[in-house]
MARKOL-777026 format. One record per residue: z, x, y of N, C-alpha, C in turn; chain. Coordinates in Angstrom, 2 decimals. Layout:
BEGIN
<node n_c3="Z" n_c1="X" n_c2="Y" ca_c3="Z" ca_c1="X" ca_c2="Y" c_c3="Z" c_c1="X" c_c2="Y" c="A"/>
...
This chain:
BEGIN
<node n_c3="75.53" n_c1="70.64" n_c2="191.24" ca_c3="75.40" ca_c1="70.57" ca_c2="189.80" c_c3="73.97" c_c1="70.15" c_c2="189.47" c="A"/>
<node n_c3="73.59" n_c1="70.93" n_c2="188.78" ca_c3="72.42" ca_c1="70.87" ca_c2="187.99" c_c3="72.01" c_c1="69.45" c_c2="186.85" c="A"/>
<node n_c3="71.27" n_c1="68.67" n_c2="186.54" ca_c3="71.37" ca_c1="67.43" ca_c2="186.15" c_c3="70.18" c_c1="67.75" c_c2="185.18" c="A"/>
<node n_c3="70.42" n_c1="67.78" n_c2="184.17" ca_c3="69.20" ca_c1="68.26" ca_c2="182.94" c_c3="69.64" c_c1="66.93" c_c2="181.81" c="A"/>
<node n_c3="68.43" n_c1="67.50" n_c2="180.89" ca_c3="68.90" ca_c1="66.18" ca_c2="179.78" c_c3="69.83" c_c1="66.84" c_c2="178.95" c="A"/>
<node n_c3="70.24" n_c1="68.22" n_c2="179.19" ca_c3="71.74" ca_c1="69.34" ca_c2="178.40" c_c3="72.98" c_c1="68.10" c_c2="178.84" c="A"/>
<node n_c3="72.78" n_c1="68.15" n_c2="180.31" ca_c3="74.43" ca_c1="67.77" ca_c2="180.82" c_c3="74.30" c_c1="66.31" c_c2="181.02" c="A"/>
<node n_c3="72.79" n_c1="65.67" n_c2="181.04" ca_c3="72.98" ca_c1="64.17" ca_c2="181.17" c_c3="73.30" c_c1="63.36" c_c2="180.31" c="A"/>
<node n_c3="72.85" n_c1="63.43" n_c2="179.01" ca_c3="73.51" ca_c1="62.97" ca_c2="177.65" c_c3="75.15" c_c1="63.11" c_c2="177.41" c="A"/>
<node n_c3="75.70" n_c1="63.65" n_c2="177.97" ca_c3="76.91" ca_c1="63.74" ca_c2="177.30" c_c3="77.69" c_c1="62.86" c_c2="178.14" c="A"/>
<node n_c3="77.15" n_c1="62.69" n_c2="179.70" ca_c3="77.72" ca_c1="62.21" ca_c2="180.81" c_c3="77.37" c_c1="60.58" c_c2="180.28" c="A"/>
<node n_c3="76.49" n_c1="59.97" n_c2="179.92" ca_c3="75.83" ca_c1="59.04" ca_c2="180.25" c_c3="76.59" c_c1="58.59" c_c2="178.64" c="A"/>
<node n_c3="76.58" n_c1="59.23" n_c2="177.36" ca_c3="77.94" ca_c1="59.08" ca_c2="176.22" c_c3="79.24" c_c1="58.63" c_c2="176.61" c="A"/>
<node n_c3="79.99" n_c1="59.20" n_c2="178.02" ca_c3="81.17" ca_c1="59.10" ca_c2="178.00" c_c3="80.99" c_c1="58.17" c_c2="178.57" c="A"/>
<node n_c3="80.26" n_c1="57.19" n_c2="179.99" ca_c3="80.40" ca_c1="56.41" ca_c2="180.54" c_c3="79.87" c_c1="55.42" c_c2="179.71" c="A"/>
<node n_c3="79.12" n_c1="55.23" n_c2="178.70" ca_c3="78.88" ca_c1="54.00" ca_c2="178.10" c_c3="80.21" c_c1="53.89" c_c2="177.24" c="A"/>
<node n_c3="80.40" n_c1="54.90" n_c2="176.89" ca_c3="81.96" ca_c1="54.73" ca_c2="175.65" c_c3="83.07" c_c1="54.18" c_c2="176.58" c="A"/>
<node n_c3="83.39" n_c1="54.50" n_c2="177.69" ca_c3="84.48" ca_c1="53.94" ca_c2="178.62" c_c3="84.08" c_c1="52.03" c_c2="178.89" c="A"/>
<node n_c3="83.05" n_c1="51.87" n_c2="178.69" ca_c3="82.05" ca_c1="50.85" ca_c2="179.03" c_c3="82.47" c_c1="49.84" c_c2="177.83" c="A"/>
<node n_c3="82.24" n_c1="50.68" n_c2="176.48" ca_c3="82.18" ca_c1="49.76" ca_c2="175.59" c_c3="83.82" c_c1="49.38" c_c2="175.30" c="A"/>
<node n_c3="85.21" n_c1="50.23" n_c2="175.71" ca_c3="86.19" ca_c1="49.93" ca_c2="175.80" c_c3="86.99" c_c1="49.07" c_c2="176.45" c="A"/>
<node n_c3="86.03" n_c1="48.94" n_c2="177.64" ca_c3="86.71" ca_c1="48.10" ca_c2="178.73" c_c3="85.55" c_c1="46.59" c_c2="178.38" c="A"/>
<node n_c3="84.28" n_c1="46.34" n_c2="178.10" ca_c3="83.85" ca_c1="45.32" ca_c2="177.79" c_c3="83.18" c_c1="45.20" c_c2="176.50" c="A"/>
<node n_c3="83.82" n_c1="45.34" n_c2="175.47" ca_c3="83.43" ca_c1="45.51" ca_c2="174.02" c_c3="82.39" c_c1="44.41" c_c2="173.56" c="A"/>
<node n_c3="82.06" n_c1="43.33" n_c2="174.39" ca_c3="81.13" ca_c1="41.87" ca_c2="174.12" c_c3="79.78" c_c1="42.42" c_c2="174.46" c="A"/>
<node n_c3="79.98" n_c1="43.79" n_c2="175.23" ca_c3="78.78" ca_c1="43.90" ca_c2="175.92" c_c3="77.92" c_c1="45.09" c_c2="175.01" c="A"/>
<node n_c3="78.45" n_c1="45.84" n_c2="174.10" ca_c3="78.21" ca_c1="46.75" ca_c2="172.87" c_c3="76.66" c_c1="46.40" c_c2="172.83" c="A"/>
<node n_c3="76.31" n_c1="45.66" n_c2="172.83" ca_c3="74.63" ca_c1="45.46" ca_c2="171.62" c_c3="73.35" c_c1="46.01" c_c2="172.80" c="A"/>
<node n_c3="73.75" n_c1="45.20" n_c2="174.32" ca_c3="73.41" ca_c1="45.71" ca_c2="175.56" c_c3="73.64" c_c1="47.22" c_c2="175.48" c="A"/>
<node n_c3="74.47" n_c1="47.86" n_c2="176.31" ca_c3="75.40" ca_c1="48.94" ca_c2="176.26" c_c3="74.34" c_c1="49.89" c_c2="175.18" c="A"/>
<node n_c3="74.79" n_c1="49.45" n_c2="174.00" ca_c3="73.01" ca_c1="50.56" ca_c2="173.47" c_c3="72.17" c_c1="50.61" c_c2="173.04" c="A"/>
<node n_c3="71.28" n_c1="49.32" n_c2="173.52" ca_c3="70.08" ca_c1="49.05" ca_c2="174.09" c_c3="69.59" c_c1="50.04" c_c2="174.83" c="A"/>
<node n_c3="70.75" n_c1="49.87" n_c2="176.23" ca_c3="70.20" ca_c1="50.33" ca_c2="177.54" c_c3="70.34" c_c1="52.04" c_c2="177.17" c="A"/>
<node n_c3="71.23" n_c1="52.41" n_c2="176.76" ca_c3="71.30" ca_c1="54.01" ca_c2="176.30" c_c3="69.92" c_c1="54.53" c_c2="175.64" c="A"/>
<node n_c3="69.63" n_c1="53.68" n_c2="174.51" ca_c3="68.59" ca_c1="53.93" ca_c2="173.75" c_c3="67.43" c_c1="54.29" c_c2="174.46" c="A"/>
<node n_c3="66.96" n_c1="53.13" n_c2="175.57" ca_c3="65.86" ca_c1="53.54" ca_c2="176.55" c_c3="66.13" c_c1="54.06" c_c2="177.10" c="A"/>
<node n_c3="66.80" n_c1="54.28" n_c2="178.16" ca_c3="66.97" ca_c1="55.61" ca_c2="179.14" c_c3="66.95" c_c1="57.08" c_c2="178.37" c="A"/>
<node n_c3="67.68" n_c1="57.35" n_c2="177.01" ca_c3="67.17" ca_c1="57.99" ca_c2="176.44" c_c3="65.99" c_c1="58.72" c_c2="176.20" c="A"/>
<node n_c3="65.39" n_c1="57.57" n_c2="175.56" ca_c3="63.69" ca_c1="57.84" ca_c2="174.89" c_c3="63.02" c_c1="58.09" c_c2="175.94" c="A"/>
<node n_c3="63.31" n_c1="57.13" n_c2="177.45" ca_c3="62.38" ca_c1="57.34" ca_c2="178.46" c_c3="62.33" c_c1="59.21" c_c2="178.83" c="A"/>
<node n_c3="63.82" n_c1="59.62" n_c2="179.14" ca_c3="63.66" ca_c1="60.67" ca_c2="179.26" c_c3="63.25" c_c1="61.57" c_c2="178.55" c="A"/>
<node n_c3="63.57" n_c1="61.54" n_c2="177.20" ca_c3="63.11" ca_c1="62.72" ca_c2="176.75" c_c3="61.24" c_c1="62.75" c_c2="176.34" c="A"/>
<node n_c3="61.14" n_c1="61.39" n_c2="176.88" ca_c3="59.40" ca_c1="61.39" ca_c2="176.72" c_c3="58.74" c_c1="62.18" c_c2="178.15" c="A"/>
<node n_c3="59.59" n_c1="61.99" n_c2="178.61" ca_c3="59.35" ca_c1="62.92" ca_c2="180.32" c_c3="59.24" c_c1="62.29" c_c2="181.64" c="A"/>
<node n_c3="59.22" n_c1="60.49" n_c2="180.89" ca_c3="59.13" ca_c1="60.01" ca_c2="182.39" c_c3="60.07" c_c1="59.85" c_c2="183.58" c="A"/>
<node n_c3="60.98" n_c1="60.51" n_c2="183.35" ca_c3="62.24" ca_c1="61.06" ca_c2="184.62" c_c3="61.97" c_c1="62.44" c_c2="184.40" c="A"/>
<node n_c3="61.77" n_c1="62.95" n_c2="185.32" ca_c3="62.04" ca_c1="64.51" ca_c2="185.62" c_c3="62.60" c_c1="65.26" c_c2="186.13" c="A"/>
């Protein structure tokens, strides 16, 4: 499987959402950390 920012976003959505279900205290973290991994990527510094 091919790993692009198409199919990584949606993957990296469902596991924080399973995340925020099972430790809901941890929400503010949780998307923080989404937010940067985000931005990092789509600025290009993962390739």
């Amino acid at each position: 499987m091919n790993l692009s920012l198409t199919t990584l976003s949606p993957v990296t959505a469902l596991i924080f959402g399973v995340l925020i279900l099972l430790f809901p205290r941890f929400l503010n973290y949780l998307i923080a950390g989404y937010l940067i991994i985000t931005a990092l990527i789509g600025l290009g510094v993962f390739n």
